[in-house]
Backbone as CSV, one residue per row, in Angstrom:
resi,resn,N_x,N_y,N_z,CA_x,CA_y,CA_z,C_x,C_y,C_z
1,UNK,0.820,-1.177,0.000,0.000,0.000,0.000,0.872,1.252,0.000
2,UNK,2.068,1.004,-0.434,2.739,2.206,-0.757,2.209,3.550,-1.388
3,UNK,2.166,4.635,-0.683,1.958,5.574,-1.764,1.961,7.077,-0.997
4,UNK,1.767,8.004,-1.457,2.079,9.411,-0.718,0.666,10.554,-0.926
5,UNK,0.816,11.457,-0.181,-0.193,12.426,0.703,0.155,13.516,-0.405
6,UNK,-0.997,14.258,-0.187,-0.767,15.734,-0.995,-1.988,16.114,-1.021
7,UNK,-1.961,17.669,-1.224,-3.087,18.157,-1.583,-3.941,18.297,-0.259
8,UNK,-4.048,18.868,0.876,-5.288,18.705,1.664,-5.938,19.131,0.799
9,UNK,-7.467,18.937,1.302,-8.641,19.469,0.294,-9.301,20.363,1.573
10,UNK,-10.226,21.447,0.867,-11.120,21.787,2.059,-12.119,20.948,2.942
11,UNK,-12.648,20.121,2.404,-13.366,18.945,3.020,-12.887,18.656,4.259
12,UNK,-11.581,18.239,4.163,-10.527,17.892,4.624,-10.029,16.455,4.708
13,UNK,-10.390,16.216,3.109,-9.423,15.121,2.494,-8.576,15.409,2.195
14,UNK,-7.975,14.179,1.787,-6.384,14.180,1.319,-6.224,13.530,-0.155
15,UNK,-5.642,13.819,-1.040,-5.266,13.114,-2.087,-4.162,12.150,-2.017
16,UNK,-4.424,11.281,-2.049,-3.115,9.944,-1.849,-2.790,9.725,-3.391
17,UNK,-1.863,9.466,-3.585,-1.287,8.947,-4.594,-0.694,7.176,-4.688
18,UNK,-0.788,6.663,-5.426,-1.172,4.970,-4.998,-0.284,4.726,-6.345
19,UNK,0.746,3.520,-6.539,1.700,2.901,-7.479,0.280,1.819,-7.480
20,UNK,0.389,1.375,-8.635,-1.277,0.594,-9.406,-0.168,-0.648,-10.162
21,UNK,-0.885,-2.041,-10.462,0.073,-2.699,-10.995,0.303,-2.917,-12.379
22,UNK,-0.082,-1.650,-13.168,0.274,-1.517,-14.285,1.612,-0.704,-14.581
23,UNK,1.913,0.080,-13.184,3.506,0.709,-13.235,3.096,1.843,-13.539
24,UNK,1.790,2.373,-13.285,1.424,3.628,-13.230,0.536,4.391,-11.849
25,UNK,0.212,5.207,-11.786,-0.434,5.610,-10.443,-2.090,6.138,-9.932
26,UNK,-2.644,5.313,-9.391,-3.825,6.159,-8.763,-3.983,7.162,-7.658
27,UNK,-5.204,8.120,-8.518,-5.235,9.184,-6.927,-6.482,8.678,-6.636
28,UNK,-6.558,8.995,-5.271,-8.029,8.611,-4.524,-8.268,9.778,-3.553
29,UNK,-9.121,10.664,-3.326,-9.423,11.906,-2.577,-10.029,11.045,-1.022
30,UNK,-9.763,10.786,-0.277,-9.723,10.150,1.050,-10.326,11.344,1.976
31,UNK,-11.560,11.356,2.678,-12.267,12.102,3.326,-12.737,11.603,4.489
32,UNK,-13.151,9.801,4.576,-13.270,9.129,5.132,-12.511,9.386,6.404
33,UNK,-12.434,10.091,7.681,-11.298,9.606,8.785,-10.955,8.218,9.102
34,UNK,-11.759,7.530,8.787,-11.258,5.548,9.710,-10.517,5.481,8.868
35,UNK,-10.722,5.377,7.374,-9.839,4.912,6.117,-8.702,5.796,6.118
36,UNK,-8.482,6.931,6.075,-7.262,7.934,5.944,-6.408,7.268,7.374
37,UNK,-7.173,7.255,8.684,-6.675,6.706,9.484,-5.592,5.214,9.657
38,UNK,-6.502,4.266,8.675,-5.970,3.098,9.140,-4.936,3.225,7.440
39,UNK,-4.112,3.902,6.853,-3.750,4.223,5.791,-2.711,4.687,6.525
40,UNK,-2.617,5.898,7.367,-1.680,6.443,8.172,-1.128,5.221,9.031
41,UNK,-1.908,4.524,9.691,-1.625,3.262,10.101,-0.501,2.207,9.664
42,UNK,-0.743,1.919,8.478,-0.295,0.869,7.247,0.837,1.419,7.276
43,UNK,0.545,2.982,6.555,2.203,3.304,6.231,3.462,3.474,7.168
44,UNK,3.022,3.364,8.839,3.812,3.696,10.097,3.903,2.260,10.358
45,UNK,3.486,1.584,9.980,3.975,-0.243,10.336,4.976,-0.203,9.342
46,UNK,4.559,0.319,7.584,5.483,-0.624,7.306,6.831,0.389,6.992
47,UNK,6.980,1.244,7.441,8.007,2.444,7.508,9.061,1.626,8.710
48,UNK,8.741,0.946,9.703,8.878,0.848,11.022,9.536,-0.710,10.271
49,UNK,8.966,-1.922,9.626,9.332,-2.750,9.259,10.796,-2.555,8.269
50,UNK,10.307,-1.543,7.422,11.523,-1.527,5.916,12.708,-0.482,6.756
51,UNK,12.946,0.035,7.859,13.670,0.922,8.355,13.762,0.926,9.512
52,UNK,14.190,-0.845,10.314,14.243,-1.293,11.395,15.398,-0.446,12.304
53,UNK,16.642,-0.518,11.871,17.458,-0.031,12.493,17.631,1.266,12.603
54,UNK,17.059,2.745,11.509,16.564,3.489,12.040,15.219,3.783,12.951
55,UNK,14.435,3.422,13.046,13.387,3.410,13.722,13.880,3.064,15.508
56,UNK,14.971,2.002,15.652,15.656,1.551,16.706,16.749,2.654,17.381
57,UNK,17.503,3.019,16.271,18.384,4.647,16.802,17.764,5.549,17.375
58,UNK,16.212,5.635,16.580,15.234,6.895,17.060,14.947,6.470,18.692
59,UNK,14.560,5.399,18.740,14.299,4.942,19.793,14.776,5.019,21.186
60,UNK,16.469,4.414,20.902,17.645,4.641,21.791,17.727,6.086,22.063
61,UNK,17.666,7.100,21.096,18.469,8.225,21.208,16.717,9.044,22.379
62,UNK,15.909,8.592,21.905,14.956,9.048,22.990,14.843,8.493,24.688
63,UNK,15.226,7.695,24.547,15.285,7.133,25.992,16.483,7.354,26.995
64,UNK,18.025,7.700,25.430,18.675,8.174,26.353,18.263,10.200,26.457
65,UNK,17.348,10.434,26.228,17.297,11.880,26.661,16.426,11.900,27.612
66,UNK,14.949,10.818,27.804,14.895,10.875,28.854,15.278,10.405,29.887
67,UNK,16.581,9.578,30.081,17.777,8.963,31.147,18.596,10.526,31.608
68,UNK,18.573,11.267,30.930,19.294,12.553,31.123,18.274,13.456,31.632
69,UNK,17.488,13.544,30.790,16.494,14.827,31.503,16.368,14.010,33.573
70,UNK,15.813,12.936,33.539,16.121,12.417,34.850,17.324,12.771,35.820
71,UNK,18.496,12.489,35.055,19.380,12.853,35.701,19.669,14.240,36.035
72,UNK,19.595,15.634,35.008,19.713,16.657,35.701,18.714,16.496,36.744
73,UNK,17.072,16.290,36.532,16.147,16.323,37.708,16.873,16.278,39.077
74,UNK,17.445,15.345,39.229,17.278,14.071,40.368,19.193,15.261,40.927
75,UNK,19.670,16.101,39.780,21.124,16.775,40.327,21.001,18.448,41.388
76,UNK,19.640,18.810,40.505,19.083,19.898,40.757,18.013,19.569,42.604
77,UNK,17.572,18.417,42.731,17.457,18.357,43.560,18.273,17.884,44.922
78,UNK,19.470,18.064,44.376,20.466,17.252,45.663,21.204,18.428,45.802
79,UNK,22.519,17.921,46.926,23.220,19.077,47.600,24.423,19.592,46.570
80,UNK,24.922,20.507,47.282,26.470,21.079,46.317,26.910,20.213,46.168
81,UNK,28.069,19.678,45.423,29.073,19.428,45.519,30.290,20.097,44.846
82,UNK,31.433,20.470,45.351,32.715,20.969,44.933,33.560,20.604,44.321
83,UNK,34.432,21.028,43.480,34.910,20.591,41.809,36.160,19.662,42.525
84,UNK,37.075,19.735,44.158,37.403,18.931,44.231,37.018,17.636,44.655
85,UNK,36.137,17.331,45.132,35.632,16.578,45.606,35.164,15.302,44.401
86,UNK,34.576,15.999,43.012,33.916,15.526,41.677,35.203,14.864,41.170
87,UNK,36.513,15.560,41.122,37.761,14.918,40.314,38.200,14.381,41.269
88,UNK,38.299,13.922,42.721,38.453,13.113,43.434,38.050,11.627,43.128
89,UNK,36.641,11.565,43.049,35.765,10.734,42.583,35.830,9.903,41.255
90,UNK,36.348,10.957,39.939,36.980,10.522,39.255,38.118,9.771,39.020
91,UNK,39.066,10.588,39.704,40.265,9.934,39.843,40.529,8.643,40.601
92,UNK,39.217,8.306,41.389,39.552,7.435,42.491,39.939,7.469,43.740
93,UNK,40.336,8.907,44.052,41.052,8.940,45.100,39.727,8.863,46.458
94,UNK,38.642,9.438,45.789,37.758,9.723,46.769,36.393,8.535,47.170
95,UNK,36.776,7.434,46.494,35.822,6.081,46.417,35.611,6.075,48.050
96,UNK,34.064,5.792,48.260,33.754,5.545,49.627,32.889,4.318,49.618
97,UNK,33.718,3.008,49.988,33.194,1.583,50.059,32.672,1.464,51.062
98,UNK,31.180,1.134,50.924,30.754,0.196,52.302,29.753,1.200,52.360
């Protein structure tokens, strides 16, 4: 069901454009919401199928922003800490076991 959007109409259809199996193309003026709907549908499955590993980057790269937005949260609510104390920590010198 490949095919592409254009044209809102005032109605507020859409003109789809549709590859036909003669190797040429149909338009269909789509006004219907369920049908335009489950069309928008179709094409976000199979966008998601043919472009797995982007769809998966998108994914990662959102979860790590909200792993971050968390983390400032959770920095903004805690106490000072002082720049030696941070490269302490880094360095190792300042590890507190137990």
């Amino acid at each position: 069901m490949k095919g592409c959007f254009s044209n809102m109409k005032p109605n507020g259809g859409i003109t789809a454009v549709f590859p036909n199996n003669r190797g040429d193309v149909d338009m269909e003026t789509i006004s219907d919401s369920g049908k335009l709907k489950e069309i928008f549908k179709q094409a976000i499955i199979e966008a998601i199928e043919e472009k797995k590993e982007v769809v998966h980057d998108l994914l990662v790269e959102a979860l790590e922003d909200v792993a971050m937005i968390r983390a400032i949260q959770e920095g903004e609510d805690s106490g000072f800490v002082g720049r030696d104390e941070i490269f302490g920590i880094l360095s190792g010198s300042n590890l507190k076991i137990g």
